[in-house]
N, C-alpha and C positions, 0 to 999 in steps of 0.2 A: 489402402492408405487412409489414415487417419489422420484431418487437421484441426487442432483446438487452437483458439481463440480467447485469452482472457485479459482483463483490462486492467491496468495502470490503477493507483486511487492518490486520491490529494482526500488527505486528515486535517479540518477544520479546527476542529475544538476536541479536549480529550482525550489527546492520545499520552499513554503513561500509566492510565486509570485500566487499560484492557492486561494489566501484567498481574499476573498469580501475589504478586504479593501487597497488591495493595486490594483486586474484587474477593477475594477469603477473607478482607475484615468488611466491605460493606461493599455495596455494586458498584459497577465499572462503567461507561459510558463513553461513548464517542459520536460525533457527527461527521459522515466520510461520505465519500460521493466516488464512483468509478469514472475515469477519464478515456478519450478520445485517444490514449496511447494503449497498446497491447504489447504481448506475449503470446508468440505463433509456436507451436511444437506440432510435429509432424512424426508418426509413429507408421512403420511400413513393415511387411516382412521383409528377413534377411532372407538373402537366394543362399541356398545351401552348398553353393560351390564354393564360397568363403570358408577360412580353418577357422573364421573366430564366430561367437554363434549370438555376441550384440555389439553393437557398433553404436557411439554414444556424440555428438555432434555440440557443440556448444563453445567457447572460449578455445576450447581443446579438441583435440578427437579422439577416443579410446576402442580400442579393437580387443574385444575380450572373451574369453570363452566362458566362466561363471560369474553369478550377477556379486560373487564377493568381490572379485576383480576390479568390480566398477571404483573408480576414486572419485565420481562425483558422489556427493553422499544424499542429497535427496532422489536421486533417479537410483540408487542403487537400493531404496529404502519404501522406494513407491514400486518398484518392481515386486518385492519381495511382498508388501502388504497386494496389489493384485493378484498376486500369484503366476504372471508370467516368468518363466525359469529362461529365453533363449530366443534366438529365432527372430532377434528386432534389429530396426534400425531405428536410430530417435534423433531427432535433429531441434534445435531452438532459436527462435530469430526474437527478438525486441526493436522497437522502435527508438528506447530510449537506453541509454548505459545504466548495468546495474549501478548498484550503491549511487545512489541520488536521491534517495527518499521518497520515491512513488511505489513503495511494497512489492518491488521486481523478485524478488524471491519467492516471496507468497505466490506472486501472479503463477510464476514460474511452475511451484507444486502446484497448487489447484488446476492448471492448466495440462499438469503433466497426466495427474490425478484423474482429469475430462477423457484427455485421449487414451490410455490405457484401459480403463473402464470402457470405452466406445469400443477399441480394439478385441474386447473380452465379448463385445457385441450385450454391453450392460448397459444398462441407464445409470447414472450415478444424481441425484438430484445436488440441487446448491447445499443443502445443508449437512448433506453426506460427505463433498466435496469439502468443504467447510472443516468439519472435524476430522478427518481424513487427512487434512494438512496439517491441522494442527497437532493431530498424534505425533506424523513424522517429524514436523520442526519441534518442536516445544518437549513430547515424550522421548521421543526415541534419538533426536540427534541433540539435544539437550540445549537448544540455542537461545539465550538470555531475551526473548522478544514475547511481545504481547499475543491478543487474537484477532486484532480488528483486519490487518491485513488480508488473510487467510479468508472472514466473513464477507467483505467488501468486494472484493478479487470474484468468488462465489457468485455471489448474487448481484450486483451489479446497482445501477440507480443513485440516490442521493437516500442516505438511508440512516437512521436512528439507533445505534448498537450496543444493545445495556448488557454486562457480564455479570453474571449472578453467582455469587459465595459458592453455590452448589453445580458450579462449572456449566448451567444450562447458560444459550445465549440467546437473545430475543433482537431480531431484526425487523424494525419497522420502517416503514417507508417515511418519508419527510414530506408530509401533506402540502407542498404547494403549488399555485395556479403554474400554469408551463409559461406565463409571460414574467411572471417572478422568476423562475428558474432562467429564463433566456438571458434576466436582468442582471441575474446572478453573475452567469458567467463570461456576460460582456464583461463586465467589470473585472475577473480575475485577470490579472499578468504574471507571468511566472520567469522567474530568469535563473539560466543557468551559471550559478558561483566559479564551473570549473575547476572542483574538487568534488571528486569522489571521495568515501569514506567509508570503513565499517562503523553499523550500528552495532554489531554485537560487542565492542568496546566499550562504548559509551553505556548504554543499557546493564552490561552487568555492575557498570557504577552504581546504577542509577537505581538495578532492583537493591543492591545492598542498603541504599541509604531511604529505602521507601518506607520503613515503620518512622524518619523522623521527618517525614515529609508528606504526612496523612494530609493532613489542613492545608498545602499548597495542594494534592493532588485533587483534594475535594472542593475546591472552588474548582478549577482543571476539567472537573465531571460535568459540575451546577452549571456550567456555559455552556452544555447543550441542550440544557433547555432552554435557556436563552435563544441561542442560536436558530432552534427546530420552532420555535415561538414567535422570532421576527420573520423568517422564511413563512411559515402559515399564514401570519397576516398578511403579508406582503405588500406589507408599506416601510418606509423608511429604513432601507435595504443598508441607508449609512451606519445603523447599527449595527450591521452585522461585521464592519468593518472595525466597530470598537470593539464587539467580540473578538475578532482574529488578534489585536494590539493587547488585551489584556491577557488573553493566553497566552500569547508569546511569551510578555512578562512576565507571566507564573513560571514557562516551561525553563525559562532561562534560569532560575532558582534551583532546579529538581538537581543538578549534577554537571563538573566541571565539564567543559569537552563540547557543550551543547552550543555553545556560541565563541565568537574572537574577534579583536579589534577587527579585522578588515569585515567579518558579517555584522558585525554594530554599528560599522562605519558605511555601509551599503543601504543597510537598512535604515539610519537617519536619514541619510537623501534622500531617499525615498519618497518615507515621511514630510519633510521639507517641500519637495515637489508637490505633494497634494495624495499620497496616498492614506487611508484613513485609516490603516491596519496593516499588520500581515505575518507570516512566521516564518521560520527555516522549515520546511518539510523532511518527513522521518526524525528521524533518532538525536540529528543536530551535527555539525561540526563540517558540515559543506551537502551537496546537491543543488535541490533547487529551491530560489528565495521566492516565496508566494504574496502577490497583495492583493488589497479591495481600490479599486480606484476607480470614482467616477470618469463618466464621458469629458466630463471638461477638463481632466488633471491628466489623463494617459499619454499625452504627447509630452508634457513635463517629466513624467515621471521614466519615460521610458529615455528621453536627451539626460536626465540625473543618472540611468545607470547605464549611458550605453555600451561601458566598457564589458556587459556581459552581454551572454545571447538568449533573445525572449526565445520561447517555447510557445508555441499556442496550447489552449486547455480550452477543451469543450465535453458537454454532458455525454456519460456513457446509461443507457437508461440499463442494457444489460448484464449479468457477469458470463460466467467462463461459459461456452458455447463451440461447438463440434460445426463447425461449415463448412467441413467437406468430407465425405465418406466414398470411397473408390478401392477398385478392385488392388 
């Protein structure tokens, strides 16, 4: 038995910029960070006194005998690129519901991607893991979404994600002291809207209208150097909460569906209360509403929304990771 472990991600600045059709005319960028929620998959043999030869565990349960069979379509798609033909049982647990906008999908392949790979008794490193996701989401099952999830998911940490025209992608760490990072994310709150959503709606909006939406998406980029710049110094962490307010503002421009009176009307309270920033995380149109809020404002701002449910968020320093290997 085989258990992979991979983490959740909250997208700061950026996100938009990691889709094919806006890093093919100039590079991509993002500031992402892995979170304290996971993605458990568990891959075991099947006993062969069962007629079916994989059994597939998630939302659903599917009992199959060829991996065409399979109807989920990334384990039917990660099976086929490992080369496992039969003989499995695969199971999935998250900590948080998909479509929320913390990259459950991504986590999901990468994580699938880990265990399969461990089962073949292979190493698969982060960056193999990495584009290995991305083949299957983006090439092969054709899904309107970017790369930063798949990268982040991977390797883990608070991390600096430039996409380059020629499809390479460079993952650097976000150089700050760990008393700046702790400051970080005392300050983040997260609350759950109580909508789920697909991104892949919104997104094929959003790639079609991206040749007239270059100049929003590239200030969108320019804020993660901002971002990666006040984190370094690690002083006056409140700008990085103008960051999070001025993206949101751009992201709101990119395509219909990404925001609605009731998320405008959450997120002014918010505001109001004392927080200094913040955005819808993923793709837009419900999950989970992200801010920056000082020590002195959190109790305001948390009585302004407490018709949702906060979520705690704390640093993940690792990505997708195999923690348990048994007979």
């Amino acid at each position: 038995m085989i258990i992979s472990r991979t983490p959740f991600r909250v997208s700061f600045v950026g996100g938009g910029t990691d889709l094919a059709e806006f890093y093919t005319r100039t590079h991509g960028a993002v500031v992402s960070t892995a979170i304290d929620k996971y993605m458990y998959i568990t891959v075991s043999r099947l006993s062969s006194y069962f007629s079916h030869r994989i059994r597939v565990s998630y939302a659903k349960t599917e009992l199959v005998k060829e991996i065409g069979e399979i109807r989920h379509p990334i384990v039917r798609e990660a099976l086929r690129l490992t080369g496992l033909d039969g003989g499995l049982e695969i199971h999935s647990m998250a900590d948080v519901p998909s479509q929320t906008g913390l990259g459950s999908s991504s986590s999901f392949t990468v994580g699938l991607l880990n265990a399969l790979h461990a089962f073949r008794n292979e190493y698969a490193s982060a960056e193999q893991l990495a584009r290995e996701a991305c083949r299957i989401e983006i090439e092969v099952l054709g899904e309107p979404i970017g790369k930063q999830d798949q990268y982040i998911a991977a390797y883990g940490g608070l991390r600096q994600i430039t996409f380059n025209p020629d499809e390479t992608v460079y993952v650097e760490p976000v150089i700050c002291a760990p008393s700046t990072r702790a400051e970080l994310f005392s300050n983040l709150l997260m609350f759950f809207t109580g909508w789920t959503r697909s991104a892949s709606k919104i997104l094929k909006v959003q790639k079609k209208a991206t040749a007239g939406k270059m100049e929003t998406l590239s200030k969108m980029r320019d804020l993660t150097r901002e971002a990666a710049a006040v984190l370094t110094a690690g002083r006056g962490l409140d700008e990085f909460g103008d960051i999070l307010h001025r993206g949101w503002m751009l992201k709101r421009e990119l395509a219909g569906g990404i925001t609605n009176p009731r998320i405008d009307r959450l997120y002014e309270k918010a505001r109001r209360a004392g927080a200094l920033g913040g955005k819808l995380l993923g793709a837009g149109g419900g999950g989970f509403l992200l801010f920056y809020v000082e020590r002195q404002n959190r109790e305001r701002v948390r009585r302004a929304l407490a018709e949702l449910m906060e979520i705690g968020v704390g640093f993940e320093p690792q990505g997708s990771k195999i923690i348990y290997v048994g007979e």
